[in-house]
C-alpha positions as CSV (number, residue, x, y, z in Angstrom):
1,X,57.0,84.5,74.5
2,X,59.0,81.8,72.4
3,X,58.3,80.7,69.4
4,X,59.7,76.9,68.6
5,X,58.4,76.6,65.3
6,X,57.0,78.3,62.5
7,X,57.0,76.5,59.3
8,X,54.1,78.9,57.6
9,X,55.2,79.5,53.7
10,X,52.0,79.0,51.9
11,X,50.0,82.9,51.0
12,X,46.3,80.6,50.4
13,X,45.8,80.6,54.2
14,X,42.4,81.1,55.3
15,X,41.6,79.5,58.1
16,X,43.3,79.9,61.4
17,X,43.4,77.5,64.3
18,X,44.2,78.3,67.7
19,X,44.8,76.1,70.1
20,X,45.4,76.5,73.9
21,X,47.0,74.6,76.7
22,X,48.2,75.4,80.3
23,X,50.5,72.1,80.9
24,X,47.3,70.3,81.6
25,X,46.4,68.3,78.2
26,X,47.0,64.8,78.5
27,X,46.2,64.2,74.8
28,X,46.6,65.4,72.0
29,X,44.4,63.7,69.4
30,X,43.0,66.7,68.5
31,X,46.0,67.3,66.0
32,X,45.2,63.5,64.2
33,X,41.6,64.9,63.0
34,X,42.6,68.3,62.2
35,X,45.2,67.2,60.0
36,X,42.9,64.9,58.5
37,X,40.5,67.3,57.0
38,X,38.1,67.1,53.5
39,X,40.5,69.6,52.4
40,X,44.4,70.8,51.2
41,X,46.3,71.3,54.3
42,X,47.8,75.0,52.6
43,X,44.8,76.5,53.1
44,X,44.5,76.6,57.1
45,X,47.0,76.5,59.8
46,X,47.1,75.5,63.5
47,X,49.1,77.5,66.3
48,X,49.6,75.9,69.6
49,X,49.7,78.1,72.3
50,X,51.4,76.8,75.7
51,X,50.4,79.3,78.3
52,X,53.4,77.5,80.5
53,X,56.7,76.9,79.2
54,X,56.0,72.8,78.4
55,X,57.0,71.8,74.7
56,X,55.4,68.6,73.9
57,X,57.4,66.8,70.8
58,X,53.9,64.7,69.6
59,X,52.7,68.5,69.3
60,X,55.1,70.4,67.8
61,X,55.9,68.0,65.3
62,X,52.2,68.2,63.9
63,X,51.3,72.1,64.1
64,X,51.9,74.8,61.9
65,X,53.1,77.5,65.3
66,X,54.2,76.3,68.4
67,X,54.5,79.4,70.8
68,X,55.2,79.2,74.6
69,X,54.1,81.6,76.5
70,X,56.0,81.8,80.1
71,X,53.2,82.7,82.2
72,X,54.1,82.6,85.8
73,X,51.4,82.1,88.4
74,X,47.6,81.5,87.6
75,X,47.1,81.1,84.0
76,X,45.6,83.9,81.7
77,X,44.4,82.3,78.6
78,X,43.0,85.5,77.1
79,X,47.1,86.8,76.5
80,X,47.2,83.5,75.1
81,X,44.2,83.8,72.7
82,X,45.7,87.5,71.8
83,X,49.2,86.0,70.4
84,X,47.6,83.3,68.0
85,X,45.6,86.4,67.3
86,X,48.5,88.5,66.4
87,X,50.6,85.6,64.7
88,X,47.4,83.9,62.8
89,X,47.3,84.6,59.0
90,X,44.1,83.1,58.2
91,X,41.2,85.4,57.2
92,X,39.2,83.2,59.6
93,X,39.9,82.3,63.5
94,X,38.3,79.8,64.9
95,X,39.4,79.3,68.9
96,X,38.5,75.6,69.7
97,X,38.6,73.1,72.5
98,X,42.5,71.5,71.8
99,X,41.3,68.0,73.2
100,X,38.5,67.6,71.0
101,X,37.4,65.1,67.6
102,X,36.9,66.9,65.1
103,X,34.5,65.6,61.8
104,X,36.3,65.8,58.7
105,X,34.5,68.8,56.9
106,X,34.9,71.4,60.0
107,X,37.0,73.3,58.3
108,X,35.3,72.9,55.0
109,X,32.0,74.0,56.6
110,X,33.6,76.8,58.1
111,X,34.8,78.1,55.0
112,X,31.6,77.5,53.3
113,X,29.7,79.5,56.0
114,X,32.1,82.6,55.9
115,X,32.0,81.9,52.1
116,X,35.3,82.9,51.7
117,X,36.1,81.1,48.2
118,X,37.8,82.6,44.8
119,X,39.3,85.5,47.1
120,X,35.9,86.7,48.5
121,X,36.2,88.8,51.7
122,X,34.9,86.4,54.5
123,X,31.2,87.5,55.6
124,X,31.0,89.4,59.1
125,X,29.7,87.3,61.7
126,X,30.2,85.4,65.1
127,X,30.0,81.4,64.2
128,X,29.7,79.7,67.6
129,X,30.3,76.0,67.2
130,X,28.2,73.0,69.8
131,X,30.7,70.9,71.4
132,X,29.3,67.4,72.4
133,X,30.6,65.9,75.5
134,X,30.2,62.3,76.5
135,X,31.9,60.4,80.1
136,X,33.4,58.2,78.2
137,X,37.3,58.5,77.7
138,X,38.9,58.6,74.6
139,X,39.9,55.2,72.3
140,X,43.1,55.6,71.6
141,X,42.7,52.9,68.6
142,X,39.8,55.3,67.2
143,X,40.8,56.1,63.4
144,X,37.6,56.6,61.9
145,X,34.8,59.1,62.8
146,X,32.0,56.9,61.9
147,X,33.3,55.0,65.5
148,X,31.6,58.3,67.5
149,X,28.5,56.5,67.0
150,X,29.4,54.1,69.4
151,X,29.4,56.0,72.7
152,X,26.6,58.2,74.1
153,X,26.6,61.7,73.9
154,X,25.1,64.3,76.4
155,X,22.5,66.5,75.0
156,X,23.9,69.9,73.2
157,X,24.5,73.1,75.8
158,X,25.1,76.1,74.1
159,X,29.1,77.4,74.6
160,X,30.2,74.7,76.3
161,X,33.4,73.6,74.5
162,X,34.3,77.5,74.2
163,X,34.9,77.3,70.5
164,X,34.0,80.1,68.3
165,X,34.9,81.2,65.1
166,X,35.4,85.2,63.6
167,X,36.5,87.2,61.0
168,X,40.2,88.5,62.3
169,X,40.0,92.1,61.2
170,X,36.2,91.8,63.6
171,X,38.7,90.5,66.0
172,X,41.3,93.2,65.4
173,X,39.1,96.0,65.3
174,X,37.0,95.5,68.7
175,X,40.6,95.3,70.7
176,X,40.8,91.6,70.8
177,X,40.9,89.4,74.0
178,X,40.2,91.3,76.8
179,X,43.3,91.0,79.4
180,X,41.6,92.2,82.4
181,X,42.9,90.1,85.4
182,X,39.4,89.3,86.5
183,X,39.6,86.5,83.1
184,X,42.5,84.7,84.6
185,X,41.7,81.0,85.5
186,X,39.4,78.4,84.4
187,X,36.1,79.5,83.0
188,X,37.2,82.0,80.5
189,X,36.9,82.0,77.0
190,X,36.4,83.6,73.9
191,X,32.4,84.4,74.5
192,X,33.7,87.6,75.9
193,X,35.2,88.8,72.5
194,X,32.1,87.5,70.8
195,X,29.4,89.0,72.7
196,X,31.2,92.6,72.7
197,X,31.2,91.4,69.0
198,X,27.3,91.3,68.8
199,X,27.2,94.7,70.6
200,X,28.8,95.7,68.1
201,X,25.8,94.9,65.7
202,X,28.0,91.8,64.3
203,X,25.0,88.2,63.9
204,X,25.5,85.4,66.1
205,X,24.8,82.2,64.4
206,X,25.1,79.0,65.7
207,X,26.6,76.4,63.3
208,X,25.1,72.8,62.3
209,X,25.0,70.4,65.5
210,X,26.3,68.3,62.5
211,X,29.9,69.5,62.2
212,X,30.3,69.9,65.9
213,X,33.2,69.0,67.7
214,X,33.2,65.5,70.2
215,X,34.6,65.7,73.5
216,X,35.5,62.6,75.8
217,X,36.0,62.9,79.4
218,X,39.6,63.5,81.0
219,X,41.3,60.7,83.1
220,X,41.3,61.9,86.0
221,X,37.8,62.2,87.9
222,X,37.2,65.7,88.9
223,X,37.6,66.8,85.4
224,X,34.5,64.2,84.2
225,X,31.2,65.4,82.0
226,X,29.8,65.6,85.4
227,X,32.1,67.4,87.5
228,X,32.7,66.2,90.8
229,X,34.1,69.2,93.5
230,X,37.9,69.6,93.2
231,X,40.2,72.1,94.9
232,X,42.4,72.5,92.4
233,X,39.4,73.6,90.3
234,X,38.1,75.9,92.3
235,X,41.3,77.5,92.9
236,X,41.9,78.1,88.9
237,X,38.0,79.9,89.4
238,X,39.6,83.3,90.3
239,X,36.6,85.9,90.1
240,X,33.0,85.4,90.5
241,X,31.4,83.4,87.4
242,X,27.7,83.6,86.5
243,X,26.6,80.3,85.4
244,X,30.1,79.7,83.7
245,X,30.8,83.3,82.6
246,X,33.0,85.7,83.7
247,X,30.8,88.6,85.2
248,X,33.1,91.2,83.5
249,X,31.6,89.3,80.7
250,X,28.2,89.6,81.5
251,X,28.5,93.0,82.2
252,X,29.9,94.0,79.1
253,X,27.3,92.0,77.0
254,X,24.4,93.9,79.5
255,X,25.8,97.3,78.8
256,X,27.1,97.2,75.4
257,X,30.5,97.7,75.8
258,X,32.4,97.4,72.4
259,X,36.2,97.1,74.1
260,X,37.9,95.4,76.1
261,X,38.9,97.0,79.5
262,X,42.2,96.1,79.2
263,X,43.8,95.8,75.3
264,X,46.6,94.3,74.3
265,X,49.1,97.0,73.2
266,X,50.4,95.6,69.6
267,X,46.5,95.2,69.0
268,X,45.7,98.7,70.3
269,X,48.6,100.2,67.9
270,X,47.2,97.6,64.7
271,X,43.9,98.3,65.7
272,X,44.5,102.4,65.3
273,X,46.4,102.0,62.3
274,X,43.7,100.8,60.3
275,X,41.7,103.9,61.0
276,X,41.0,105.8,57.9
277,X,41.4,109.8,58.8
278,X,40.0,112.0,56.7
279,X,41.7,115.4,56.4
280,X,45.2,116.4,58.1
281,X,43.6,119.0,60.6
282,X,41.9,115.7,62.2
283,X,45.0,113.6,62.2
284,X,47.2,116.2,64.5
285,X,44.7,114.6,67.3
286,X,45.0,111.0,66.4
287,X,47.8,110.1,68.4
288,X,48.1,113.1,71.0
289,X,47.7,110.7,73.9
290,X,48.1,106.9,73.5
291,X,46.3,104.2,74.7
292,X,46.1,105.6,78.2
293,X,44.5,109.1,77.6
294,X,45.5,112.4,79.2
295,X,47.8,111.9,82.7
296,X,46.3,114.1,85.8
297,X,49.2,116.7,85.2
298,X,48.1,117.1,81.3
299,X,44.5,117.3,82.1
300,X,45.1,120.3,84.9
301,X,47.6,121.7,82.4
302,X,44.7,121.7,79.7
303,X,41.9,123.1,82.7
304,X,44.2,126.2,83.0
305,X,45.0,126.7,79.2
306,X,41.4,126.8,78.9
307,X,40.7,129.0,81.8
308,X,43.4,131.7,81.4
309,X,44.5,131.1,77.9
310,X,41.0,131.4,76.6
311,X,39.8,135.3,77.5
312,X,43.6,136.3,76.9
313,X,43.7,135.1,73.7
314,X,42.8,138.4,71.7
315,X,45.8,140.6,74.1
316,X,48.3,137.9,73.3
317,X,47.5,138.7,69.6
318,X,47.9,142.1,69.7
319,X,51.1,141.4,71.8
320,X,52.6,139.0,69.3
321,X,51.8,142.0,66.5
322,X,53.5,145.0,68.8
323,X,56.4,142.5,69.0
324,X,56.7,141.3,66.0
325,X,58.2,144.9,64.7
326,X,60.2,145.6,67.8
327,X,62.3,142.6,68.7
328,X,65.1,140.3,67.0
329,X,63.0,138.0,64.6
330,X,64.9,135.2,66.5
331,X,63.2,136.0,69.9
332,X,59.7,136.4,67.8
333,X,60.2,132.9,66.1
334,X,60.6,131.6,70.0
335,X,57.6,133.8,71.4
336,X,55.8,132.9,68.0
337,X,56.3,128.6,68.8
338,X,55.5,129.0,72.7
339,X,52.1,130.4,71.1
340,X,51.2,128.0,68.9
341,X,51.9,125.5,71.7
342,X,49.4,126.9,73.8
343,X,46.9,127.0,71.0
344,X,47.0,123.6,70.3
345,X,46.5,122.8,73.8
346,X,44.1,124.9,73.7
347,X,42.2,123.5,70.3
348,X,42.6,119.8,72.0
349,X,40.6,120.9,75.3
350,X,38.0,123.0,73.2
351,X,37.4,120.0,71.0
């Protein structure tokens, strides 16, 4: 990861954008509408993440981040999604389509919904955003949003557009974007975070059709409203997909699951340092193992603690107490430590 510009100085952010490519955007008027919002620029950023290593000057020079990311081989846009995650300092993040129009009051309405004004805590909820999609190409002379009128526009489909907005510390405490390899490719997005975000008991609400993003078609015709068979598109499709979703995705939705199956390490350890331990005797087994639990050695190790250690443990005593009085108290402090070791690996396997 390279970072090419961070110019963030302002401490009223609340809001942040991220906004993804893979070398494949051919424009980028995105960036004229969001920095054209109803209101002050200080109080929400936007961080462009280049999956690739491709630094594009009409970008850089109107974002807030520009980050590449160096991926080699078939794109992963989930790592992607993680590091705006990890860099973001808005309250808010909304993940949006980075080739889209955007109406002036977005953000505005975003702000309003999370009612995050006068230093409020944002509300808890997962604020999906319609997308409206039209075959027609983008005007590059188009300066006014009132012009939209002019084309026609597709009937709304729920999550097409992929753009979704969250509180961060929701984000953050759920493990993020799940970096399983079966998300790599084309049709993922952040629906996977959001519906392990409603398992999680957090609302789903879809926002007003009204403040939706407009997307126009790309230029070349594969990639049109509607689709005609590519190749290279089916390539960049690299697990099964139900109806657009990643069946990881699906799965974790059907069964509940709350985390990802593979977390990001920095947002595993910011995720466990905002736990809130009680007493002392629980915190000696906060951090006993990691992320990746007991190793087959440790758990065979524990087995036999508990097996031999456990009906032994009132002759060790009386052992400890015979030697206590009859050997150097430096060989006692040494049999008196190998004890306690076994007893806490004896506590962690009881409990």
């Amino acid at each position: 990861m390279i970072i090419h510009k961070d110019i963030r100085s302002s401490s009223q952010i609340k809001i942040s954008l991220i906004l993804l490519d893979w070398s494949v955007r051919e424009s980028f008027h995105s960036l004229y509408w969001l920095n054209r919002q109803n209101i002050p620029k200080d109080i929400y950023e936007l961080i462009w993440i280049e999956l690739y290593e491709r630094v594009v000057s009409e970008v850089i020079d109107n974002v807030d981040v520009y980050i590449t990311c160096n991926q080699k081989g078939m794109y992963h846009k989930h790592k992607g999604y993680n590091i705006g995650l990890l860099k973001s300092k808005g309250q808010v993040i909304v993940i949006c389509d980075s080739d889209a129009v955007f109406p002036p009051n977005f953000i505005e309405s975003i702000i309003k919904t999370f009612d995050i004004y006068e230093g409020k805590e944002p509300k808890s909820m997962v604020l999906m955003h319609y997308e409206w999609r039209t075959s027609a190409k983008y005007p590059k002379n188009m300066k006014d949003i009132s012009e939209i009128k002019n084309f026609i526009w597709q009937d709304l489909w729920p999550n097409v557009g992929a753009c979704m907005s969250f509180r961060k510390f929701d984000a953050v405490r759920f493990g993020g974007f799940d970096e399983h390899k079966s998300y790599k490719g084309y049709m993922c997005g952040p629906y996977d975070l959001g519906w392990r975000l409603i398992n999680a008991g957090i609302p789903e609400l879809w926002h007003d059709p009204d403040v939706a993003l407009y997307h126009f078609s790309h230029p070349d015709p594969p990639a049109t409203y509607n689709q005609n068979f590519s190749w290279k598109m089916y390539r960049e499709i690299t697990y099964p997909h139900f109806e657009g979703h990643a069946l990881k995705s699906v799965e974790a939705f059907s069964t509940g699951r709350l985390l990802p199956l593979k977390e990001n390490s920095n947002i595993f350890s910011l995720r466990m340092s905002m736990r809130k331990i009680g007493t002392d005797y629980e915190k000696k087994y906060a951090h006993v193992t990691g992320a990746d639990g007991f190793s087959i050695k440790e758990w065979l190790n524990l087995y036999l603690v508990m097996i031999f250690l456990g009906p032994l443990k009132p002759t060790i005593k009386r052992i400890g107490k015979f030697l206590e009085k009859r050997i150097k108290p430096e060989t006692y402090i040494k049999f008196e430590r190998a004890w306690r070791s076994l007893q806490f690996r004896w506590n962690i396997r009881k409990h």
